[in-house]
C-alpha positions in Angstrom: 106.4 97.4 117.3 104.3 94.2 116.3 106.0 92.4 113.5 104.8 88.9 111.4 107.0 87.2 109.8 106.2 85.1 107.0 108.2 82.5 106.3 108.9 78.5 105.5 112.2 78.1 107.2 111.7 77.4 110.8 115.1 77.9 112.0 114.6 81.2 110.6 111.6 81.9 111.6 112.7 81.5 115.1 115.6 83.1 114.8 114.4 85.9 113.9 111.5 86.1 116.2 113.9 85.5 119.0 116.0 88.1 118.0 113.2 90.7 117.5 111.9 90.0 120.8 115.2 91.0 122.6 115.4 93.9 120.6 111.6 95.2 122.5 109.2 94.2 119.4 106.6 91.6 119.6 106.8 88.9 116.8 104.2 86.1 115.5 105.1 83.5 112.6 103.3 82.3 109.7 105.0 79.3 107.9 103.2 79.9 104.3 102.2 82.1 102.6 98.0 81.2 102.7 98.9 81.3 106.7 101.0 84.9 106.4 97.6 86.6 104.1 95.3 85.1 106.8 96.9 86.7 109.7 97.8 90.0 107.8 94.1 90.5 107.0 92.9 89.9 110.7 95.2 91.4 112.4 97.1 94.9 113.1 100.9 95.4 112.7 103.0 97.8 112.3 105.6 95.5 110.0 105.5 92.4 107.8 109.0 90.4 107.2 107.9 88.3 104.2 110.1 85.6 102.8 109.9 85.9 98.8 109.6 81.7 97.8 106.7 80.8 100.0 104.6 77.2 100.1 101.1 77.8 98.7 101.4 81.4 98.4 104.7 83.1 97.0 105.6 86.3 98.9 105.0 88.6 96.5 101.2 87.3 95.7 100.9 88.3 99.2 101.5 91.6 99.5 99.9 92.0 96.0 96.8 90.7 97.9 96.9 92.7 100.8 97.4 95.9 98.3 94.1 94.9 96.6 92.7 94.5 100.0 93.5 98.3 101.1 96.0 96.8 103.3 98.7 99.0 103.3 100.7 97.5 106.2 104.6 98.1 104.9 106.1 94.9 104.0 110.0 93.7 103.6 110.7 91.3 101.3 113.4 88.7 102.2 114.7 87.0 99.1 117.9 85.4 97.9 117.1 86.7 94.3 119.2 89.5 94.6 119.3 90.8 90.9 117.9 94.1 89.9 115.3 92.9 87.8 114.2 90.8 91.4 114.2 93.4 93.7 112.3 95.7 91.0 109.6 93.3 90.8 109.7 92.6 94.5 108.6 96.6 95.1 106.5 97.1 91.6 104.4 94.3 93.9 104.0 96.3 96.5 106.8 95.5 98.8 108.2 98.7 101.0 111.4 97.4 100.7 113.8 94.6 99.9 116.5 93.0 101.9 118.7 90.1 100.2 120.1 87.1 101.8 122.3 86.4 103.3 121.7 89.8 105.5 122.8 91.0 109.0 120.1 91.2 111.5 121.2 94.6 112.4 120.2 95.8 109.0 116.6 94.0 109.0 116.2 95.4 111.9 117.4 99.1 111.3 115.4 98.9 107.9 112.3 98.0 109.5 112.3 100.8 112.2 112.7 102.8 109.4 109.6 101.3 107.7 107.1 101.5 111.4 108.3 105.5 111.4 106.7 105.9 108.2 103.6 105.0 109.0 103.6 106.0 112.7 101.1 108.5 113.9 103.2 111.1 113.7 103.3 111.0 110.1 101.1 111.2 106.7 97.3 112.5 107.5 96.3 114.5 110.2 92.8 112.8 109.8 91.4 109.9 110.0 88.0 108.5 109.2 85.9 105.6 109.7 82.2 106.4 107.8 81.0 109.2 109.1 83.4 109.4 112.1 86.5 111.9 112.0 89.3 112.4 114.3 91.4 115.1 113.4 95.2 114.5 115.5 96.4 118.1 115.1 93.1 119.7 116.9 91.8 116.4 119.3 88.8 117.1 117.8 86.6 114.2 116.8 83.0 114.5 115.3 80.9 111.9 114.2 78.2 112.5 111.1 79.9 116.7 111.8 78.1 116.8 115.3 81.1 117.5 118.4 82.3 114.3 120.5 83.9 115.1 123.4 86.3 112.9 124.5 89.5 112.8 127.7 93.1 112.6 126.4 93.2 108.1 127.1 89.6 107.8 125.2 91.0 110.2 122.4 94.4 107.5 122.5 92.2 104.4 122.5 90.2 105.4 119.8 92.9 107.2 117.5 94.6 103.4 117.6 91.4 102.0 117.1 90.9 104.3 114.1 94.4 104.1 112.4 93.8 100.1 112.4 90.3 100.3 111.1 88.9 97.1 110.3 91.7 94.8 111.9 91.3 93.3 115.2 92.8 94.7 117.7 93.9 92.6 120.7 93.9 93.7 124.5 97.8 93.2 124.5 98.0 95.6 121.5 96.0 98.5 123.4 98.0 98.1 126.6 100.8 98.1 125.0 100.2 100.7 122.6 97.6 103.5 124.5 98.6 103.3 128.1 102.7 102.6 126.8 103.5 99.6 129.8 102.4 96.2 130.4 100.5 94.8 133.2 98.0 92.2 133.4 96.0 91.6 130.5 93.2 90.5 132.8 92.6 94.1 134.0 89.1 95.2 133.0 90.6 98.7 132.8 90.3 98.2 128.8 86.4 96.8 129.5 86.3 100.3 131.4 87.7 102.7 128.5 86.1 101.1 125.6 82.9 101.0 127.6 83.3 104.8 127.9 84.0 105.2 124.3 81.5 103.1 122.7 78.5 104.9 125.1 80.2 108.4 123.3 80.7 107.8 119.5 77.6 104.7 119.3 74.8 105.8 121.6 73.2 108.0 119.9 73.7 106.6 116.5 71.9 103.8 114.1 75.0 102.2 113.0 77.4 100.7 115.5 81.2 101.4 114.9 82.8 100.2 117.8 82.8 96.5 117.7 83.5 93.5 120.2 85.1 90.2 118.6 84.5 88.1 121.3 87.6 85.7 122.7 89.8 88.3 120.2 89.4 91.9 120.7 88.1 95.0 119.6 87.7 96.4 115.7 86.2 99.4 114.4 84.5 99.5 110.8 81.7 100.9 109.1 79.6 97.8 108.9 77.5 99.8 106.3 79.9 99.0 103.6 
């Protein structure tokens, strides 16, 4: 699971990214809230910890943000406004949940597995679409403007992660980590390889691009039509 957190306190911050590292997840910091909507927009994860009073952005004008974006990344809000009336406004702003301090790290933690298993693959839509591309997860079958793609069981992988983070750069780390499940070398042009593969499969024979390299980043897919 990759999670940001978003927040002022560096003691925390660390804290907490040290503790979610030796509990498996990968963790990156913002220390504002400007900072924590930058990274959100740019990047994929599967969870954002967001402290509530923020410097130049407050927490909640963050997720409202991402919301408006389409950004629908689940977010918990950290807050030591623990009245009703906060938490209510904390979730009527899009927040996914809220988590009061002081808290135990074994409930952020358990609360936030809770909130990656909600959105994981396994769950919601069986299809997903970028223009006129379609994967369908319950068939494998993937067409693109309703002609057939054929595509092997790692391409299928690679692009399904691709698709469910449309728009959002995905790095190299992310698609070892995620598609082939273990981590080796980042180096290893076995990515280069795969996406190579892909691109020659759902681009080639079309006008618009999907499949897109952001050079010293990653990889995004989008519909660069809209």
């Amino acid at each position: 699971m990759r999670v940001l957190v978003i927040e002022d306190d560096q003691e925390t911050a660390a804290f907490l990214k040290r503790a979610l590292k030796e509990s498996g997840h990968m963790a990156e910091h913002a220390a504002d809230g400007e900072a924590g909507l930058e990274f959100a927009r740019a990047n994929a994860y599967d969870v954002l910890i967001v402290d509530r009073m923020l410097p130049k952005l407050d927490g909640l004008d963050v997720i409202k943000a991402l919301r408006t974006d389409e950004i629908h990344t689940p977010a918990l809000i950290l807050s030591a406004l623990g009245e009703v009336d906060d938490r209510v406004k904390g979730l009527r702003a899009g927040g996914d949940d809220y988590l009061t301090k002081p808290y135990a790290f074994s409930e952020l933690l358990a609360r936030i597995e809770v909130l990656a298993r909600r959105t994981s693959p396994e769950e919601g839509s069986t299809r997903l679409s970028v223009g006129d591309l379609v994967l369908d997860r319950l068939s494998h079958k993937v067409t693109r403007a309703g002609e057939a793609i054929l595509l092997q069981p790692r391409e299928f992988r690679l692009l399904e992660y691709l698709m469910k983070h449309a728009g959002q750069v995905v790095t190299r780390t992310m698609l070892l980590e995620n598609v082939w499940d273990y981590h080796f070398d980042p180096q290893t042009n076995v990515i280069d390889v795969h996406i190579s593969r892909l691109r020659s499969k759902i681009d080639k024979n079309f006008e618009q691009p999907l499949l897109h390299t952001v050079r010293g980043a990653g990889y995004t897919i989008r519909d660069s039509a809209h």
